[in-house]
C-alpha positions in Angstrom: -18.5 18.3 27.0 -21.9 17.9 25.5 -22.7 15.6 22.8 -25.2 14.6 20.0 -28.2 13.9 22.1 -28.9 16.9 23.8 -31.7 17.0 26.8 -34.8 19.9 26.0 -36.6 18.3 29.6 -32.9 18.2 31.8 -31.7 15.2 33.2 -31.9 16.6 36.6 -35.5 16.7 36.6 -36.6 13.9 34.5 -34.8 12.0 37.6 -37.0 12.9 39.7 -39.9 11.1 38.4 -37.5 7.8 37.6 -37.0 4.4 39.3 -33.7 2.8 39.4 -33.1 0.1 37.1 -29.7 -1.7 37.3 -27.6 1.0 36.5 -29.8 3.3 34.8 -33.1 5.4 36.1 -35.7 4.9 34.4 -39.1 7.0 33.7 -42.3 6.3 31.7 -43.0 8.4 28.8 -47.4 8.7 28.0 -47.5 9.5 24.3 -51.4 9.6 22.9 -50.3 6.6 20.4 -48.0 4.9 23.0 -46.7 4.3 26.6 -43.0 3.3 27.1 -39.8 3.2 29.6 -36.9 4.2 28.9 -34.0 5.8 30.3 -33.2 9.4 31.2 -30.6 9.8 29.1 -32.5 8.7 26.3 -35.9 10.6 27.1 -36.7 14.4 26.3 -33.9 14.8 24.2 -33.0 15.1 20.3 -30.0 14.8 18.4 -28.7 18.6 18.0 -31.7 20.2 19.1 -29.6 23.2 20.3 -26.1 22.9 18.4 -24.1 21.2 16.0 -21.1 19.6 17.6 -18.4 22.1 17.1 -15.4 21.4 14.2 -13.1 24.2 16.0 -13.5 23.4 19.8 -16.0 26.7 20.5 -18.1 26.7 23.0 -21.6 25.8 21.5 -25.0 26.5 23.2 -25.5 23.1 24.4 -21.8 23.2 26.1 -23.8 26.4 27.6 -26.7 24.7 28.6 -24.6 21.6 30.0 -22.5 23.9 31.9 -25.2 26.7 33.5 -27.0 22.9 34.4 -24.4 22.5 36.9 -25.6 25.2 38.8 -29.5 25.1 38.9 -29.5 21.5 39.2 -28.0 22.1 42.7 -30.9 23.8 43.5 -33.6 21.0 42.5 -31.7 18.7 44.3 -31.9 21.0 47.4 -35.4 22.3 46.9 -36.9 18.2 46.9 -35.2 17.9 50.6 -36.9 21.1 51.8 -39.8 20.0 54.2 -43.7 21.1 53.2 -44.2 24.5 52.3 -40.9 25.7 52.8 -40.1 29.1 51.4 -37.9 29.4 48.5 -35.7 32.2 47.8 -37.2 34.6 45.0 -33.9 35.3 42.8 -32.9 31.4 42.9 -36.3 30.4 41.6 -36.9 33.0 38.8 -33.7 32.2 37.4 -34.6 28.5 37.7 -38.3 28.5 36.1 -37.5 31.0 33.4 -34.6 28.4 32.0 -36.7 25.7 32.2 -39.4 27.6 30.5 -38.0 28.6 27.3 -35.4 25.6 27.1 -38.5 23.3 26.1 -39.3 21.5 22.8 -43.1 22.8 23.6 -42.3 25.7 23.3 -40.5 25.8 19.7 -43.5 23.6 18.8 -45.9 25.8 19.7 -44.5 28.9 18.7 -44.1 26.6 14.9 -48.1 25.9 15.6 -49.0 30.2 15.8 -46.4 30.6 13.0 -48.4 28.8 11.0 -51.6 29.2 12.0 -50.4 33.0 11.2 -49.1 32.3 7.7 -52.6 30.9 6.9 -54.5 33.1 8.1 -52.9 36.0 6.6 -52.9 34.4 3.3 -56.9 34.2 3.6 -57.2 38.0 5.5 -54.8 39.3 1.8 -56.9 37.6 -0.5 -60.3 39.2 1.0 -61.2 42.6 -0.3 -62.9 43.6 2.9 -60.2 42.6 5.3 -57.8 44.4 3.2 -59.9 47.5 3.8 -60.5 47.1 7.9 -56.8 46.4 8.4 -56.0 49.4 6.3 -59.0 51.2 8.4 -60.0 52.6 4.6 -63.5 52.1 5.6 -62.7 55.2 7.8 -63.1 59.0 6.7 -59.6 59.8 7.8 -56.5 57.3 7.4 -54.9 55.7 10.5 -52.4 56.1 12.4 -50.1 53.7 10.9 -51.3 54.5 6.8 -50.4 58.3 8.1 -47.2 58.0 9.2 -46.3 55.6 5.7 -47.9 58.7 3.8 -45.1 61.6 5.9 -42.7 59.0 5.2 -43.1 59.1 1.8 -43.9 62.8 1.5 -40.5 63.5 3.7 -38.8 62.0 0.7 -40.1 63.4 -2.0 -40.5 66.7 -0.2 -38.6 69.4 -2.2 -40.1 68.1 -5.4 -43.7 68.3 -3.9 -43.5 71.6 -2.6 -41.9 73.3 -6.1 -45.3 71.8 -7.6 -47.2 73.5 -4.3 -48.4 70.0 -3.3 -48.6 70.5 0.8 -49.1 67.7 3.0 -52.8 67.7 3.8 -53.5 67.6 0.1 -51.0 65.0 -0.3 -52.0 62.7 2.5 -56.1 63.4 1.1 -55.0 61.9 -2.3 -52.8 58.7 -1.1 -55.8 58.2 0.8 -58.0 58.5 -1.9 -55.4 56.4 -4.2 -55.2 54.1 -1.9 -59.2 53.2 -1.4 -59.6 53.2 -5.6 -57.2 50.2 -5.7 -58.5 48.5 -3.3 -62.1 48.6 -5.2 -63.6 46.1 -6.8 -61.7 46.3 -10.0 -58.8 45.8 -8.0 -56.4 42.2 -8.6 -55.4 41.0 -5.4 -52.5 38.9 -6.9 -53.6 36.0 -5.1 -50.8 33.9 -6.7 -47.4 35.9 -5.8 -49.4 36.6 -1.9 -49.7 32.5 -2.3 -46.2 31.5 -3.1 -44.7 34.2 -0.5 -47.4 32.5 2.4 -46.2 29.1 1.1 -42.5 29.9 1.3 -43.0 31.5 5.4 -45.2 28.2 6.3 -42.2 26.0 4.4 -39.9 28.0 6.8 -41.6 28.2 9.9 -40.0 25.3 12.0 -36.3 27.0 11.0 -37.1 30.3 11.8 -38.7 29.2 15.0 -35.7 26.8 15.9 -33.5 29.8 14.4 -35.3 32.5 17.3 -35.0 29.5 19.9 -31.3 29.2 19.8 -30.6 32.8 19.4 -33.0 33.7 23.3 -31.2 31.4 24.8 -27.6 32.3 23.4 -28.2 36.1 24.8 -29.3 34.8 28.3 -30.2 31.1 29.3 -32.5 32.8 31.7 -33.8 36.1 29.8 -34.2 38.9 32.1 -37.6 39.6 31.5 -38.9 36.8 32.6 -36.4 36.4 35.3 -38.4 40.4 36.9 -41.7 38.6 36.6 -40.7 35.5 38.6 -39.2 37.2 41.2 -42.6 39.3 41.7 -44.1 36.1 43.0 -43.7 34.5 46.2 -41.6 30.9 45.6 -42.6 28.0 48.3 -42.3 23.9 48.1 -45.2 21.7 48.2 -45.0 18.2 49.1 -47.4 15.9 47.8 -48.1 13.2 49.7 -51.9 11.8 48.7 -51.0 11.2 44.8 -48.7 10.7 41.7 -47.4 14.0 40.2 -46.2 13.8 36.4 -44.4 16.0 34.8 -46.0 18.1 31.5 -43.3 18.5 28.6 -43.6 21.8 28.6 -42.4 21.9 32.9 -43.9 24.7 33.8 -47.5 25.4 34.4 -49.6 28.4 35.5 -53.3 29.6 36.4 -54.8 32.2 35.2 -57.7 33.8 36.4 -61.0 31.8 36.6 -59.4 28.7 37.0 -57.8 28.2 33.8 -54.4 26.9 33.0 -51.5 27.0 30.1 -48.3 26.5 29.9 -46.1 29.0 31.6 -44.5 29.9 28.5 -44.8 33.4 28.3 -45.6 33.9 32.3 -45.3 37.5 32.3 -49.0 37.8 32.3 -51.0 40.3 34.7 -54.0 37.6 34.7 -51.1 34.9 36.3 -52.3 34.0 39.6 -49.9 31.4 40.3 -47.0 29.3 38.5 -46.4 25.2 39.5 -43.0 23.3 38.3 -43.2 19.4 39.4 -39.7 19.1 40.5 -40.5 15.1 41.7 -43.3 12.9 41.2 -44.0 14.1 45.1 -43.0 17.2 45.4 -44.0 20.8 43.1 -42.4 24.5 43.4 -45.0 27.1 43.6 -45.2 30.7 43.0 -48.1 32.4 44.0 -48.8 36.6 43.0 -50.2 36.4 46.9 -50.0 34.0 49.8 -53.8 34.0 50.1 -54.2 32.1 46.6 -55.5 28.5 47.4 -54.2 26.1 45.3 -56.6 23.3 44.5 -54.9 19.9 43.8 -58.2 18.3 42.2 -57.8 17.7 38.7 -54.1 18.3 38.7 -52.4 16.0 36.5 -55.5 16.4 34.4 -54.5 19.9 34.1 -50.9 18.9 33.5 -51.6 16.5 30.6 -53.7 19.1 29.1 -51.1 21.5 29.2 -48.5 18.9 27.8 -47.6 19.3 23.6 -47.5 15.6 23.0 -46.3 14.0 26.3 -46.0 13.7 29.9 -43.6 11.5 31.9 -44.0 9.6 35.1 -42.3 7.6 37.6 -45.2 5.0 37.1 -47.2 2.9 34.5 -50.9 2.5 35.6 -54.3 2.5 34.2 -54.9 6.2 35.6 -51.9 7.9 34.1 -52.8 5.8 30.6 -56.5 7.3 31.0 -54.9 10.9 31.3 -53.4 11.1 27.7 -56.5 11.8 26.2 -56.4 15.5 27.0 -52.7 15.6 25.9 -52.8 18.8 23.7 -55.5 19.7 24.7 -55.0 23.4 26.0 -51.5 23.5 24.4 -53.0 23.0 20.8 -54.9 26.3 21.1 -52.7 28.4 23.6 -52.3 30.4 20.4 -54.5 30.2 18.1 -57.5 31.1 20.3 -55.9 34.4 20.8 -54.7 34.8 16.6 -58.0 33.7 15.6 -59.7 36.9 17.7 -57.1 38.8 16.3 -57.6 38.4 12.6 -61.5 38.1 13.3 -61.7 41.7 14.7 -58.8 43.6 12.4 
């Protein structure tokens, strides 16, 4: 049965980038503000991060996540005895990689980081005139598609009563439209305050409702179906790594993109995705390529993989190298998102 302390980075893999110590296995943990050992069973995990323990003896997710662990971890263990660039069955790995994926504490933190990057920046784009009037495309002759279909909605329900006054719909969409560009004019009160209190309330809420959306993807399917297609599309193999030190990102999982970018492989069904790596030891790293002719190019790797860590990586090691790598912690994970929201809000 689980318990309190409940592993986001499993057991089963942390292990592989451990050393034994007595009776434990031990792994070092690079943090920007500090570097320490600990045990597995004390690393990459928080008390309840799935569930509560349960009063009524239910099943709770982390009993779900403890149990479906049984099974995948059985094919980490057999994947780090494969030799060099084995193939790896397509179905075992997509289920494998899209659980580890979406199981992470990087990922609730950076969906919580886009929240509320979001909340903010629609507080600013409600309190400008101007971006009130692009996102309601009133700076157009003709309304858009979505401010059309909210004026037949309304005229559907008021319908009967327009047509006894012989109001028809293209007169009644020209004046909404019309209505609807005089208050947003410059007499117009934007309400700043209520629009403030509601963006205030959704930041305030943003690490529930995150954690909330978390727990309820995993609780439908530990290793969600869409993600499960686009992992089978690529073509699985081992690496072995035999002339450095891999460490393993927080968030697992990492992919390329094209032009030699990287990001966490937390939304992987990408069409740009040219291949997908999962450090499964500190020698050894599943790869999934979209075709066998991709090179990979090992320089820069754990570079790469700090960068694409939220606030830590772990190693089997503590050395001067690994110690200069946390300075890029965060580095590509801290705008995963909000590169993308900020053109998004720049050009509504």
């Amino acid at each position: 049965m689980a318990g309190s302390k409940q592993h986001f980075i499993p057991q089963f893999i942390l292990r592989g980038f451990s050393v034994p110590s007595g009776k434990l296995e031990r792994c070092t943990v690079y943090k920007k503000e500090k570097i320490y050992s600990g045990p597995t069973k004390d690393i990459g995990a928080e008390r309840f991060f799935y569930s509560e323990l349960s009063e009524k003896g239910e099943e709770t997710l982390d009993d779900k996540i403890t149990r479906y662990e049984h099974k995948i971890s059985d094919l980490v263990i057999k994947y780090r005895s494969l030799d060099n660039k084995s193939k790896i069955d397509s179905f075992e790995a997509a289920e494998l990689v899209s659980h580890l994926c979406i199981r992470v504490n990087h990922y609730r933190q950076s969906l919580t980081n886009a929240a509320e990057f979001m909340f903010k920046e629609m507080h600013g784009a409600f309190s400008d005139r101007d971006i009130l009037r692009r996102l309601a495309r009133l700076d157009q002759p003709y309304p858009g598609r979505a401010l059309r279909n909210l004026f037949k909605e309304q005229y559907e329900k008021d319908k009967d009563k327009l047509r006894m006054n012989g109001m028809k719909y293209p007169d009644f969409e020209k004046k909404c439209y019309e209505a609807s560009k005089k208050a947003l004019s410059g007499d117009f009160d934007i309400q700043e305050g209520p629009i403030k209190i509601l963006m205030d309330d959704l930041l305030s809420r943003a690490p529930d409702m995150v954690r909330e959306a978390q727990k309820q993807t995993l609780s439908k399917n530990l290793s969600p179906q869409g993600r499960v297609e686009f992992m089978r599309t690529l073509k699985w193999s081992l690496l072995h790594v035999d002339n450095y030190e891999l460490i393993l990102p927080d968030s697992i999982a990492i992919s390329r993109v094209k032009g030699q970018k990287y990001q966490p492989a937390l939304f992987p069904a990408n069409k740009d995705i040219e291949i997908i790596f999962i450090p499964i030891s500190w020698n050894r790293m599943l790869v999934g390529k979209k075709k066998e002719s991709i090179e990979i190019f090992e320089e820069n790797m754990n570079r790469n993989f700090s960068a694409c860590s939220w606030d830590m990586f772990i190693s089997r090691s503590k050395n001067e190298e690994f110690s200069n790598l946390t300075q890029y912690i965060g580095e590509i994970s801290s705008r995963y998102f909000a590169d993308n929201l900020k053109d998004a809000f720049k050009y509504a």
